[in-house]
C-alpha positions as CSV (number, residue, x, y, z in Angstrom):
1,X,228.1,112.1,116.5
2,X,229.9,113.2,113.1
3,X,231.0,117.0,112.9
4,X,231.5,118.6,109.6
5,X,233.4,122.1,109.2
6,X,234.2,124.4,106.3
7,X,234.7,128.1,105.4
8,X,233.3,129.3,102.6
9,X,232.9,133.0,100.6
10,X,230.0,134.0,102.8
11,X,231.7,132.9,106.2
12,X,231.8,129.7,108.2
13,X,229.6,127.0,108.9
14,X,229.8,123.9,111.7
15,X,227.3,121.4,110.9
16,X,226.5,118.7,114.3
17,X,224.7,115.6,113.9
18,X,222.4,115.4,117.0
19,X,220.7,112.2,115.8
20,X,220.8,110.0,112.4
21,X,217.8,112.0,111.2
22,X,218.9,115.8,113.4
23,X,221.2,118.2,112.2
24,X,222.0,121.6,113.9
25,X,224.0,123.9,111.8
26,X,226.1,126.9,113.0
27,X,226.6,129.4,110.4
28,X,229.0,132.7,110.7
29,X,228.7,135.2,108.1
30,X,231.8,137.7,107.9
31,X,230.9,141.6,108.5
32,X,232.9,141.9,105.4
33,X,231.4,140.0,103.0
34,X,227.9,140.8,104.5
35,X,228.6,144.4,104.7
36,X,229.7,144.5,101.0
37,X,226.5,142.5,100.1
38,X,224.2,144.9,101.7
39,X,226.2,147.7,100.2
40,X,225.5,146.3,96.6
41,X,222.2,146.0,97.1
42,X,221.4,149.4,98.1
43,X,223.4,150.5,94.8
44,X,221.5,148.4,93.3
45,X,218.4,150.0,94.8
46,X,219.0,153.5,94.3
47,X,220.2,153.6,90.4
48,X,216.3,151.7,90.1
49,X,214.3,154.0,92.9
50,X,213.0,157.0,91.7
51,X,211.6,159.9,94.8
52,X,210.5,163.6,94.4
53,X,213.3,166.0,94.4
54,X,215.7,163.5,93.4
55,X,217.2,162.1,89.9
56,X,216.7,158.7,89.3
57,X,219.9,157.2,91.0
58,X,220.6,159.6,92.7
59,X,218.4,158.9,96.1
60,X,221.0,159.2,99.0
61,X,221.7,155.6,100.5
62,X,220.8,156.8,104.0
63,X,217.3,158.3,102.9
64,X,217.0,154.5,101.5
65,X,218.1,152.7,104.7
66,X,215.5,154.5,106.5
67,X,212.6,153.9,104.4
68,X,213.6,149.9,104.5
69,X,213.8,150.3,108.3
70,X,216.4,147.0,108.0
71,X,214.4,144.3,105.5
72,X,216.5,144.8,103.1
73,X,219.6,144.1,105.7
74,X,217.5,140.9,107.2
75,X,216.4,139.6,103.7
76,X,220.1,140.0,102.0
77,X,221.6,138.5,105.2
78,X,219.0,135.5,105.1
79,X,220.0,134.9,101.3
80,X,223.9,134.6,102.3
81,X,222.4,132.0,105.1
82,X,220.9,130.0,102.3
83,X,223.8,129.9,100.6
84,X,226.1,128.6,103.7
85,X,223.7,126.3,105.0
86,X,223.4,124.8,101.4
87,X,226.8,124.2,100.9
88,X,227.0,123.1,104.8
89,X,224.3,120.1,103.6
90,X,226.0,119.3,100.6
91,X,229.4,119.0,102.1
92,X,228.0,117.1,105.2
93,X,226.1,114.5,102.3
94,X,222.7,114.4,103.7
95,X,219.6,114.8,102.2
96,X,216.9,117.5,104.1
97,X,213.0,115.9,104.2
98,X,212.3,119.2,105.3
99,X,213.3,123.4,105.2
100,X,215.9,124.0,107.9
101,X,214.4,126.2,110.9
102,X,216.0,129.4,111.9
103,X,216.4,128.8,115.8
104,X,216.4,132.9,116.0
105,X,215.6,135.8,114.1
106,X,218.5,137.2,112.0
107,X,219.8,140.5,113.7
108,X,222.2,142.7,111.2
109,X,224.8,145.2,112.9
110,X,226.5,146.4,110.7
111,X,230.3,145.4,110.9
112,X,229.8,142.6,113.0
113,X,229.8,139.2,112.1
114,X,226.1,137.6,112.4
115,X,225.9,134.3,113.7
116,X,222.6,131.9,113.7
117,X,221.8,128.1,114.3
118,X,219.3,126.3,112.0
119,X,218.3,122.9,112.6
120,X,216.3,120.3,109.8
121,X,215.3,117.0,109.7
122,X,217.3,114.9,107.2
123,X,217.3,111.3,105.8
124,X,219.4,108.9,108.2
125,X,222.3,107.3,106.5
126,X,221.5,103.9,108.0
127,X,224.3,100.8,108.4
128,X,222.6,98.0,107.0
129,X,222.3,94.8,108.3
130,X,222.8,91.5,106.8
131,X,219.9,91.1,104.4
132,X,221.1,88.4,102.1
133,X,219.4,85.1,102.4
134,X,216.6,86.0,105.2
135,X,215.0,83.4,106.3
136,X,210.6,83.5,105.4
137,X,207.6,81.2,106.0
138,X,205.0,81.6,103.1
139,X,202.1,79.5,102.9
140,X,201.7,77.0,99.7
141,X,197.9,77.5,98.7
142,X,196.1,74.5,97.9
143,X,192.9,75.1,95.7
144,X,190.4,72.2,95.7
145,X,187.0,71.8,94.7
146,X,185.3,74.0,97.4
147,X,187.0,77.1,95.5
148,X,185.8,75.9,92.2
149,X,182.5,75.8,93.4
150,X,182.8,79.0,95.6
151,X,184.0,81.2,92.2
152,X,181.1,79.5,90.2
153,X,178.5,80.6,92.3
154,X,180.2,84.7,92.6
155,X,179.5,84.3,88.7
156,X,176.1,83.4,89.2
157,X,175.8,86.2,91.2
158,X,177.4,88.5,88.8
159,X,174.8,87.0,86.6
160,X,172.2,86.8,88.7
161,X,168.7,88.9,87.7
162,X,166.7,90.4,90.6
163,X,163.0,90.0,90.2
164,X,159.9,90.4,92.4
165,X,158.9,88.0,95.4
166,X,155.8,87.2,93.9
167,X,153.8,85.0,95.1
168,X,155.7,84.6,98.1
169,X,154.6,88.2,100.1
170,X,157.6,88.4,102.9
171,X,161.2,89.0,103.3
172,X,163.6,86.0,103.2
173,X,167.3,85.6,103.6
174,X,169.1,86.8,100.5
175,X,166.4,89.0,98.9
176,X,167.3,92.7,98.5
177,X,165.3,95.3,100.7
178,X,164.8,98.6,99.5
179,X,163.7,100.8,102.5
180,X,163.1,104.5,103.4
181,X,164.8,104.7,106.5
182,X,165.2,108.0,109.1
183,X,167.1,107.5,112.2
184,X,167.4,109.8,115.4
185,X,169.2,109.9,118.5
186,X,168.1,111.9,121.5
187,X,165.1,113.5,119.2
188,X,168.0,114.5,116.5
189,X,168.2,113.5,113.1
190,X,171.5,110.9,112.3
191,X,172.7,112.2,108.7
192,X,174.3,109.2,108.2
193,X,171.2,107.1,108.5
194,X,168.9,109.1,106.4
195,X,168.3,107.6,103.4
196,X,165.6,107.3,100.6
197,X,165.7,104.2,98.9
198,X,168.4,102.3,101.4
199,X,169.3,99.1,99.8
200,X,169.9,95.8,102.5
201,X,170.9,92.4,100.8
202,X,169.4,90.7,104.2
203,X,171.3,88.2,105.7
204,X,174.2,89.8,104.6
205,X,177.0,90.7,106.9
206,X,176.7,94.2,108.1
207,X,177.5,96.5,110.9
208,X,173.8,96.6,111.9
209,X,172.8,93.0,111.9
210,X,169.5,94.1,114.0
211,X,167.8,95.8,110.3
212,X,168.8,92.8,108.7
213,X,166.8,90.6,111.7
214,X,164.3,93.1,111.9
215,X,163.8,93.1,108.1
216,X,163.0,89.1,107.5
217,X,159.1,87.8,107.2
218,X,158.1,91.7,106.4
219,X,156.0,92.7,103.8
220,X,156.1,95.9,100.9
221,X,154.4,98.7,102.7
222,X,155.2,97.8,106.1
223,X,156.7,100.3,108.5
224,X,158.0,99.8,111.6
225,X,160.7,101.1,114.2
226,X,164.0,99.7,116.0
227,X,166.7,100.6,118.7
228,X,170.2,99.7,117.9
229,X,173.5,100.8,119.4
230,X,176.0,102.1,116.7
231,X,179.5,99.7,116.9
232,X,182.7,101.4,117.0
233,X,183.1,101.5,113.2
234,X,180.1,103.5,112.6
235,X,181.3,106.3,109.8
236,X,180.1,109.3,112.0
237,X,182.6,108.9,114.9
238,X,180.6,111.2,117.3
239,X,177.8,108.7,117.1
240,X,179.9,105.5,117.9
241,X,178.0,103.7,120.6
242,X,174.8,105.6,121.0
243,X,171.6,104.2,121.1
244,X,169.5,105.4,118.1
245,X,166.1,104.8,116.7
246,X,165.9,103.8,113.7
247,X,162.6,103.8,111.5
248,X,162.2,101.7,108.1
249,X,159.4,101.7,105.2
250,X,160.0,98.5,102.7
251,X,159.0,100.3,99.7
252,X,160.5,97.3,97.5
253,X,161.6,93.7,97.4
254,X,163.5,91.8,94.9
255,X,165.0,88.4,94.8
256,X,168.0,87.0,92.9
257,X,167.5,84.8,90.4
258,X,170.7,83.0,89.9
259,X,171.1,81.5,86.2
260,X,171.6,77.4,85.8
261,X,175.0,76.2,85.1
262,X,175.1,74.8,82.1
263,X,176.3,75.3,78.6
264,X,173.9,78.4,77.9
265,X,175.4,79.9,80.9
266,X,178.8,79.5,80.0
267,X,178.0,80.8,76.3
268,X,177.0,84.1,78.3
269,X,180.2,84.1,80.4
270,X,182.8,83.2,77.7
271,X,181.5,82.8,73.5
272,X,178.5,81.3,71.5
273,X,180.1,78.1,70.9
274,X,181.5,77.5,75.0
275,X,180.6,74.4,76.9
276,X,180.0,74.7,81.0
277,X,183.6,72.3,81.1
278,X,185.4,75.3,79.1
279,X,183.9,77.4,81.9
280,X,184.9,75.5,84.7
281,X,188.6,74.9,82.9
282,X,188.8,78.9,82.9
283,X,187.5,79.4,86.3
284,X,190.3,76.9,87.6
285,X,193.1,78.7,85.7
286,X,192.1,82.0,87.1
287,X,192.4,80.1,90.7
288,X,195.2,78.8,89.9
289,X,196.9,82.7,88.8
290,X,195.5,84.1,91.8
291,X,196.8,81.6,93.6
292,X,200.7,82.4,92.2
293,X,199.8,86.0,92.5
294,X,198.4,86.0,96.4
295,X,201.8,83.4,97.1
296,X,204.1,86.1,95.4
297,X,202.5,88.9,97.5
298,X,202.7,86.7,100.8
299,X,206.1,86.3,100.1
300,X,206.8,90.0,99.7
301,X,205.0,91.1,102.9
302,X,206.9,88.3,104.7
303,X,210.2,89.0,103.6
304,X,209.8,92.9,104.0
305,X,208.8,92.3,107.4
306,X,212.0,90.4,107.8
307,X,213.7,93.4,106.6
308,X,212.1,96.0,108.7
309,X,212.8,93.7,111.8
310,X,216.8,93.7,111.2
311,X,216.6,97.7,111.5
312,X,216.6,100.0,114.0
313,X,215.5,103.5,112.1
314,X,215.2,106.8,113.7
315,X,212.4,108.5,111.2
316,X,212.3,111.5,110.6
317,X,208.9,113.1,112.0
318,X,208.5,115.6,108.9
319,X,208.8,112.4,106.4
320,X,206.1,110.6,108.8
321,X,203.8,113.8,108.6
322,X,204.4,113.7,105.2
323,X,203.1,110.0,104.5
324,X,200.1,110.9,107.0
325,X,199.1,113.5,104.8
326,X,198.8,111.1,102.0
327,X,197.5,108.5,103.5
328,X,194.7,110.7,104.7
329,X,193.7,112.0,101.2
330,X,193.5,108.3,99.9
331,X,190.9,107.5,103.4
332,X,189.1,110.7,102.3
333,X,188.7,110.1,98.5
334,X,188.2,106.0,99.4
335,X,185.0,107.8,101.4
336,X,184.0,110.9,98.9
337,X,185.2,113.2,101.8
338,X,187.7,116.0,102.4
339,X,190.9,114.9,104.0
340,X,190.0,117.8,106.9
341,X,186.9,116.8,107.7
342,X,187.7,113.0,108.1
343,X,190.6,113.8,110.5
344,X,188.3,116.0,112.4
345,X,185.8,113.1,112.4
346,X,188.1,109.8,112.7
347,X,188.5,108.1,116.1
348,X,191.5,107.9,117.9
349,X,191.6,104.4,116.6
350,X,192.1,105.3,112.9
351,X,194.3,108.2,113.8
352,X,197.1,105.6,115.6
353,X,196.1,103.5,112.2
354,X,197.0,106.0,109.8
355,X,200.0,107.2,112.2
356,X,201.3,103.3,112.4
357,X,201.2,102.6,108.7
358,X,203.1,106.5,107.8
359,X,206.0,105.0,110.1
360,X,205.8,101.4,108.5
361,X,206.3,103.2,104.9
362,X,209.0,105.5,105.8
363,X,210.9,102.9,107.5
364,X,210.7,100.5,104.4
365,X,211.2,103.2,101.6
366,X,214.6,104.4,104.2
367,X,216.0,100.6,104.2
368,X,215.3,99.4,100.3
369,X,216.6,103.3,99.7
370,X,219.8,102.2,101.4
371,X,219.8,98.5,99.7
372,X,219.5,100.0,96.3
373,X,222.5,102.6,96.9
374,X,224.5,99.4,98.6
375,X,223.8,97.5,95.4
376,X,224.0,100.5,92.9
377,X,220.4,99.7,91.6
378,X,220.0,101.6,88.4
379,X,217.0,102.4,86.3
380,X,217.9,103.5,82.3
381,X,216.0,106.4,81.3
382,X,214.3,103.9,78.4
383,X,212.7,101.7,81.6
384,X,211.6,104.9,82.8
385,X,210.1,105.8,79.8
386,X,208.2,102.3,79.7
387,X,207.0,102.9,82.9
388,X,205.4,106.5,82.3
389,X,203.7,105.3,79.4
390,X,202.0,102.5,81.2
391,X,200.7,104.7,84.4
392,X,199.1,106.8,81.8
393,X,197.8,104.2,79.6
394,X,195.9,103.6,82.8
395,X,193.7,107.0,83.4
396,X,191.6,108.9,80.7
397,X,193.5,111.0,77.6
398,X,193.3,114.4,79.5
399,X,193.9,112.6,83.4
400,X,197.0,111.3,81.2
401,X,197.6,114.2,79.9
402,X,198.0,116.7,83.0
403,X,199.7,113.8,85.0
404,X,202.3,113.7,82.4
405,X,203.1,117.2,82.7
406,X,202.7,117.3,86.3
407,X,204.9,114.1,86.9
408,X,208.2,114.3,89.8
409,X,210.5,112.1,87.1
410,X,212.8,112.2,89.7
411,X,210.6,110.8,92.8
412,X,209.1,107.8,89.8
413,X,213.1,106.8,89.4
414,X,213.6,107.3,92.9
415,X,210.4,104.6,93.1
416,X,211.8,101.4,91.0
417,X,215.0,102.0,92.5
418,X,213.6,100.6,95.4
419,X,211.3,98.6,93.8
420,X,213.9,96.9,91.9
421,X,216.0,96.5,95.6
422,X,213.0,94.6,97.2
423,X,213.0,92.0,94.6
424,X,216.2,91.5,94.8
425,X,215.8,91.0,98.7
426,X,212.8,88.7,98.0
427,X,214.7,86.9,95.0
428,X,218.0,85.8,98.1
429,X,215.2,84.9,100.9
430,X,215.1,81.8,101.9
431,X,211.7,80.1,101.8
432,X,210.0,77.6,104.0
433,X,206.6,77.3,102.8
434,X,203.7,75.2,104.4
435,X,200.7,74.0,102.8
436,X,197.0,76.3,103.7
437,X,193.8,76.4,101.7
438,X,193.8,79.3,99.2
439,X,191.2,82.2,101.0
440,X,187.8,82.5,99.5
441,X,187.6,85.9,97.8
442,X,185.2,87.1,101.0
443,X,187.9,86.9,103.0
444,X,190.5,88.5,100.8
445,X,187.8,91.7,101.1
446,X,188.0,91.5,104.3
447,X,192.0,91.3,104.8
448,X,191.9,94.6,102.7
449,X,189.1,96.5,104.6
């Protein structure tokens, strides 16, 4: 492992790299210099301190040592080991992901030289493998007719008006249920089942397939009960796979009338003067971008997977805590909760999830980090400048505003760098691609849940 020595005003310092991502750090400070320092600050202390029976300044240094009772020696002798230690990580070329941790407390004697060890967590210099040209599989998506038909009818749906039953009286597939429903288990109340006005599209899929059964050939006004077993994904985790009963009242029913295609149908989609082949035409081209857009992606994910496989990183656990904590607050707000109370809450499933993921995204920012350095991957302050504007142009004027202010310029920079590095990895891959029908946009929701 590499060794890095120097000698510095404050004293010495021996830095060890235990691992690519450990450093331990010896630092000697020299009685002299530490001595001297302590002396000046207690000069400094006494011409400022003013005590009864004394002029101010002139409060004897000893009185002042023993009303300090030694922080002022432990914080001036910290400071000098700040000062080493940041010279020690500047000479050694690493970058900390964390503050260095004092193995010991700092014990002053005075004329002696004080010696402590720190160690912190820093950002592995990695050797990069060949990345150039790696070799991909992306699929080709074909778009035929089935998708034309399938993104006509999700804008009849958009369009779609609900309306009563009438005269039918009972619940078929695809009418929407609106139900007072209570649930208990073991004579408790579920909070996460108690709703007023629940809403069920029925048929639907759903976690709880039985209300959606249940629900079918009732009537308004009916009431009835039902035991179910919660699956593994229920929200509440201490309720995962516990029987509950489960009572509903069907204060409402609607069904969905969809809207004829035709040309007055596309005149409400597009303008006054569209015809239901303009329509069509549009809906293809839109297939047609997503198409391009879900093939680009494909071929990201595939070629950073690539990439990830030709490294072996060691991460650095604060940077992985560090991506967990973010990735936690996005779960929380995703679910209107506090990051704290969904940890306390989520299964041990979505724990080694979230933990998973933090690892994947420390391990690819490390390598494209290392890629853009290789390739000196530059971003002008003018492309920065661009690229501020359009993240705010995306929130509210005063969201905008604070973000603005509040904005890590350096971390944004830090961002395209390795940004700009992946598409240069992705623009040398080499592709194979192989023809598969485009997914329906159900099962694109479904990919991202």
């Amino acid at each position: 492992m590499s060794v890095w020595e120097g000698t510095t005003k404050q004293g010495l310092f021996r830095v060890q790299q235990q691992t690519p991502s450990q450093l331990e750090i010896h630092v000697t400070l020299s009685a002299k210099h530490l001595d001297q320092c302590i002396a000046h600050e207690y000069r400094q202390l006494a011409a400022r301190t003013k005590l009864p029976g004394f002029r101010k300044g002139k409060v004897p240094v000893a009185l002042l040592r023993a009303r300090q009772a030694g922080s002022l020696e432990s914080n001036v002798a910290r400071k000098q080991v700040e000062l080493v230690y940041a010279q020690a990580v500047q000479q050694a070329g690493v970058s900390p992901v964390q503050d260095a941790q004092l193995q010991q407390s700092i014990q002053y004697v005075a004329d002696q030289d004080l010696s402590c060890v720190l160690h912190v967590q820093v950002r592995p210099q990695l050797q990069l493998a060949q990345w150039q040209g790696l070799q991909v599989r992306v699929p080709e998506f074909v778009v035929d007719q089935k998708h034309l038909d399938n993104a006509m009818q999700q804008l009849q749906l958009r369009y779609s008006v609900l309306a009563p039953i009438a005269p039918r009286e009972t619940i078929a597939t695809g009418d929407v249920a609106y139900c007072h429903m209570q649930a208990q288990a073991e004579g408790k109340p579920v909070a996460a089942l108690q709703k007023e006005n629940a809403e069920f599209v029925v048929g639907e899929e759903s976690s709880l397939p039985q209300i959606h059964q249940a629900l079918l050939n009732r009537k308004i006004g009916e009431e009835f009960e039902l035991k179910v077993k919660l699956p593994e994904t229920f929200i509440d985790a201490a309720m995962r796979g516990q029987e509950v009963t489960i009572h509903l009242k069907v204060n409402d029913v609607k069904q969905r009338k969809l809207p004829q295609l035709d040309d007055e149908f596309a005149k409400d989609v597009l303008a006054e003067d569209s015809t239901l082949k303009q329509l069509q035409e549009q809906v293809e081209l839109s297939l047609q971008q997503q198409k391009r857009d879900l093939q680009q992606q494909r071929c990201q994910d595939a070629t950073i997977e690539a990439l990830l496989q030709l490294h072996d990183v060691e991460l650095p656990e604060a940077l992985v805590e560090d991506y967990c904590h973010r990735l936690w607050r996005q779960a929380a707000a995703g679910l209107n909760m506090q990051p704290n109370v969904l940890q306390q809450t989520a299964d041990e499933s979505m724990k080694k999830q979230l933990q998973q993921q933090a690892r994947y995204l420390v391990k690819k920012e490390l390598v494209l980090e290392a890629i853009a350095k290789q390739t000196q991957v530059e971003v002008p302050d003018e492309e920065l400048k661009q690229e501020v504007t359009k993240l705010a142009a995306q929130m509210p004027a005063k969201q905008a505003e604070n973000f603005v202010k509040r904005l890590d310029v350096y971390a944004l920079r830090e961002a395209m760098k390795r940004e700009k590095a992946l598409q240069l990895v992705v623009k040398q891959a080499k592709v194979d691609r192989f023809e598969e029908p485009l997914p329906m946009a159900s099962q694109l929701e479904q990919e991202d849940a």
